[in-house]
VMD Tcl script that draws the C-alpha trace (Angstrom):
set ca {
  {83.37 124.52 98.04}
  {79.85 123.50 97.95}
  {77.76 123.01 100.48}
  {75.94 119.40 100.23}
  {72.90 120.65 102.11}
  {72.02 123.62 99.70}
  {74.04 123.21 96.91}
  {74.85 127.18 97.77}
  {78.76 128.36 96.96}
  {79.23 130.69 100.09}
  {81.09 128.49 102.37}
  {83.36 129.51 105.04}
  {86.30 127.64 106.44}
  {85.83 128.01 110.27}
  {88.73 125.40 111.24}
  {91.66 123.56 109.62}
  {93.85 120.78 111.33}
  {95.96 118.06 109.78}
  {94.59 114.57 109.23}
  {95.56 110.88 109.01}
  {99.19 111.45 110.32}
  {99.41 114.86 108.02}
  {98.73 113.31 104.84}
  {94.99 115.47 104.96}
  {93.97 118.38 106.00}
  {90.38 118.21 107.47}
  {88.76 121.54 107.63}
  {85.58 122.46 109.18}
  {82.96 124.60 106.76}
  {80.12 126.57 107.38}
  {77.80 127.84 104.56}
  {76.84 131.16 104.61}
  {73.54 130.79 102.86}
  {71.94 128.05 105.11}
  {73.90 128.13 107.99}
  {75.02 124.12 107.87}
  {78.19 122.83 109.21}
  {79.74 120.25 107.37}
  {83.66 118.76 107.11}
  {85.83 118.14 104.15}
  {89.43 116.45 103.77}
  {92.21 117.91 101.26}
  {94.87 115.18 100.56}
  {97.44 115.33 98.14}
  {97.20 112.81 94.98}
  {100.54 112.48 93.47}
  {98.75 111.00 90.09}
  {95.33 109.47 88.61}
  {95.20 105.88 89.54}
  {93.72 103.56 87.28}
  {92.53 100.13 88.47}
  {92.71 97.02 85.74}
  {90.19 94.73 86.94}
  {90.39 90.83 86.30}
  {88.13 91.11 83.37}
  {90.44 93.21 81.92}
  {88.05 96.28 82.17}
  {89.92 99.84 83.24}
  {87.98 102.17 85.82}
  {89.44 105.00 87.90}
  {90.50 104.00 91.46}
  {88.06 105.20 94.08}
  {89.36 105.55 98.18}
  {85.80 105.58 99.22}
  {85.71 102.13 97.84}
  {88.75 100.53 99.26}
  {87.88 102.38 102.50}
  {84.38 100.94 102.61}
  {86.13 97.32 101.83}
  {88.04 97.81 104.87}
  {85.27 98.91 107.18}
  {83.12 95.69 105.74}
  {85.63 93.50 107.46}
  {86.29 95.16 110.71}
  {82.60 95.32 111.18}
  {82.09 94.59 114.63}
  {85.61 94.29 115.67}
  {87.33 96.62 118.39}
  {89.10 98.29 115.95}
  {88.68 102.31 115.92}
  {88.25 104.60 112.38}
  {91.65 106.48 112.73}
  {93.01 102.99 112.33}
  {91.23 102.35 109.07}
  {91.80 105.51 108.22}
  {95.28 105.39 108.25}
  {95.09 101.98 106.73}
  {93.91 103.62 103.66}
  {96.21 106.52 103.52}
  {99.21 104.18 103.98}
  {97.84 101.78 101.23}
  {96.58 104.64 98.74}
  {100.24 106.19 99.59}
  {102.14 102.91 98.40}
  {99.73 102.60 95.25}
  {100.91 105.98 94.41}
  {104.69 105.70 94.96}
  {104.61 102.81 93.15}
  {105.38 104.88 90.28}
  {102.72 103.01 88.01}
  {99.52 104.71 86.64}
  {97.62 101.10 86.29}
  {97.11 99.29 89.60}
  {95.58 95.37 89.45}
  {93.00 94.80 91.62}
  {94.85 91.34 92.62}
  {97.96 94.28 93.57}
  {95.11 96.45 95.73}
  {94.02 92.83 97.67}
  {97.50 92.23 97.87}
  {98.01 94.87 100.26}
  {95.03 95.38 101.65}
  {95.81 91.71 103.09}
  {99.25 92.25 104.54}
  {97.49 95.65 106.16}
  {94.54 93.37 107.88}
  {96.74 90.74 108.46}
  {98.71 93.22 110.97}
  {95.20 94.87 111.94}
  {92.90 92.06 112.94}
  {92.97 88.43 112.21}
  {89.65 87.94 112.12}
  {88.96 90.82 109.52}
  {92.19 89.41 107.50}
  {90.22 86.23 107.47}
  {87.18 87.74 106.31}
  {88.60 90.22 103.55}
  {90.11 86.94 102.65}
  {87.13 85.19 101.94}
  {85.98 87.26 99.40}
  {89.06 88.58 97.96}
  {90.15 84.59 97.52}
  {86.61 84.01 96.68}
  {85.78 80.76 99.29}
  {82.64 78.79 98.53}
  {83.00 75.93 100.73}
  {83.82 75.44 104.48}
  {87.29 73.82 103.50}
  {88.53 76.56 101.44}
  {88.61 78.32 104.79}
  {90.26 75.48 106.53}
  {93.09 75.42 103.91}
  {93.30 79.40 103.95}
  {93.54 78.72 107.94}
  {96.02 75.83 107.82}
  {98.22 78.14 105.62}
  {97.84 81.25 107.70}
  {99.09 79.40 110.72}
  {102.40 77.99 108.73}
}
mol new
graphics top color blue
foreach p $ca { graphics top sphere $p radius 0.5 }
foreach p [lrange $ca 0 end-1] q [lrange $ca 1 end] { graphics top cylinder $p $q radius 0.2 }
display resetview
């Protein structure tokens, strides 16, 4: 493993302990040549996920991005990052059991919804706002009157 400070290949695993409900390992590094400490996660991927956008484009799925999704709409809210962090884990899990290579992004939102709607209702609400792509004050109304059905 690298080390991100130095670039330098000498790095030394000082700790290991398992991660989002021991589906990661996070293990804490030290590098040898400039003496920075530094963590890194090991996960299992059971295959290469491919996300088909609405355009009909192809790019390769990215957890960072789904994460950072997440984290936009529980900005601010009492909710803590193991919580999101199993969020993603549980979400990237399903994705990856699903048994198919291509994901929709419209699938990803899906769940991503149904996982903030348990979460927060407030971040649900706002994922929802750009996921359903509101413009006006009523489209939140109707998304609200619906929600409450």
């Amino acid at each position: 493993m690298r080390c991100p400070f130095c670039n330098g290949e000498d790095t030394q695993v000082k700790d290991s302990r398992p991660a989002d409900d021991g589906a990661a390992i996070r293990r804490r590094r030290l590098c040898n040549t400039c003496e920075a400490r530094f963590t890194t996660f090991e996960r299992v991927q059971l295959r290469e996920l491919v996300v088909l956008k609405s355009s009909g484009r192809k790019v390769p799925f990215d957890r960072e991005k789904l994460q950072r999704s997440i984290q936009i709409a529980t900005r601010k809210r009492d909710i803590d990052q193991d919580t999101i962090d199993r969020t993603v884990s549980q979400i990237v899990r399903t994705l990856e059991q699903s048994g198919e290579t291509e994901i929709s992004s419209s699938t990803i939102g899906s769940h991503v919804m149904a996982a903030l709607k348990d979460i927060d209702d407030v971040a649900f609400v706002r994922y929802a706002s750009v996921y359903k792509n509101f413009r006006e004050a009523k489209d939140f109304e109707g998304f609200l009157r619906e929600m409450n059905k």
